[in-house]
C-alpha positions in Angstrom: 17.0 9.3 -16.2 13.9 11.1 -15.2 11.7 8.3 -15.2 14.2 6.2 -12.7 13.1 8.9 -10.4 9.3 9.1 -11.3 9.6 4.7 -11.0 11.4 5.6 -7.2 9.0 8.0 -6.2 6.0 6.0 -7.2 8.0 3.3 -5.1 8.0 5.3 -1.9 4.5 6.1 -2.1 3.2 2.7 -2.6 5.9 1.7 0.3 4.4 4.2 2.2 0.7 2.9 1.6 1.3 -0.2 2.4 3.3 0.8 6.1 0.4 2.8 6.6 -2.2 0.4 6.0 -0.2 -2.2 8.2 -0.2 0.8 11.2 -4.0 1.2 11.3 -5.5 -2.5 10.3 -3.1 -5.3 11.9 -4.5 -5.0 15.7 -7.9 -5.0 14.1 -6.9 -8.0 12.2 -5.5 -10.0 14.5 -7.9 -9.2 17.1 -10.8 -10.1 14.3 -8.9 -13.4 13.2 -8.1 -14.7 16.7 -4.1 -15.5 17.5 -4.4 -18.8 16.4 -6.1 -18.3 12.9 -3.8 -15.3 12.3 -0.9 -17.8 12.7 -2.1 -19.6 9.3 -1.5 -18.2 6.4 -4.5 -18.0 4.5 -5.5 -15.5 6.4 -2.3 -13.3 6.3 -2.3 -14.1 3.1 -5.9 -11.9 2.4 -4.9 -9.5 4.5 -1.7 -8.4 2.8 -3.4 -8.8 -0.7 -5.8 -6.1 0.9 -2.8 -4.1 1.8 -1.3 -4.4 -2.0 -4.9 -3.8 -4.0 -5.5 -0.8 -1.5 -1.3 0.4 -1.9 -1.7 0.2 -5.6 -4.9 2.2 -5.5 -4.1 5.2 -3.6 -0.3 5.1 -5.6 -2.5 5.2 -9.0 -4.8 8.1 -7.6 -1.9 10.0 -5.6 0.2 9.9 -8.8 -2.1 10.7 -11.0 -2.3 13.8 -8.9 0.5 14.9 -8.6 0.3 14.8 -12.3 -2.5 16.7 -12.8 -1.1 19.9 -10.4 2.0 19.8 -12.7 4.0 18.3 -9.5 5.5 15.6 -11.9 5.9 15.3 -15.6 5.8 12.3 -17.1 
């Protein structure tokens, strides 16, 4: 049972990454691409595997710690 929780919590966090990542780079990113090359999707397509790779990242170092200040236990 506890790690369903620690599994959802890492969930929101990465969820959270990613929404926040989306809220400071897709102006940028669309503004850099140009409206009609942001249309195809090759270049979505680098953008949100960006967004996952940097997500994933900050979830790895966020839980680890809140692991290491005795936060979570797992």
């Amino acid at each position: 049972m506890e790690n369903k929780w620690i599994f959802l919590i890492a969930i929101l966090i990465f969820l959270t990454f990613i929404f926040l990542f989306w809220m400071l780079t897709s102006g940028y990113s669309k503004k850099e691409y140009g409206i009609k090359m942001w249309k195809h999707w090759p270049a979505r397509l680098s953008y949100w595997q960006a967004a996952i790779l940097y997500s994933t990242g900050f979830t790895s170092i966020t839980m680890f710690l809140l692991k290491s200040t005795h936060v979570l236990t797992f």
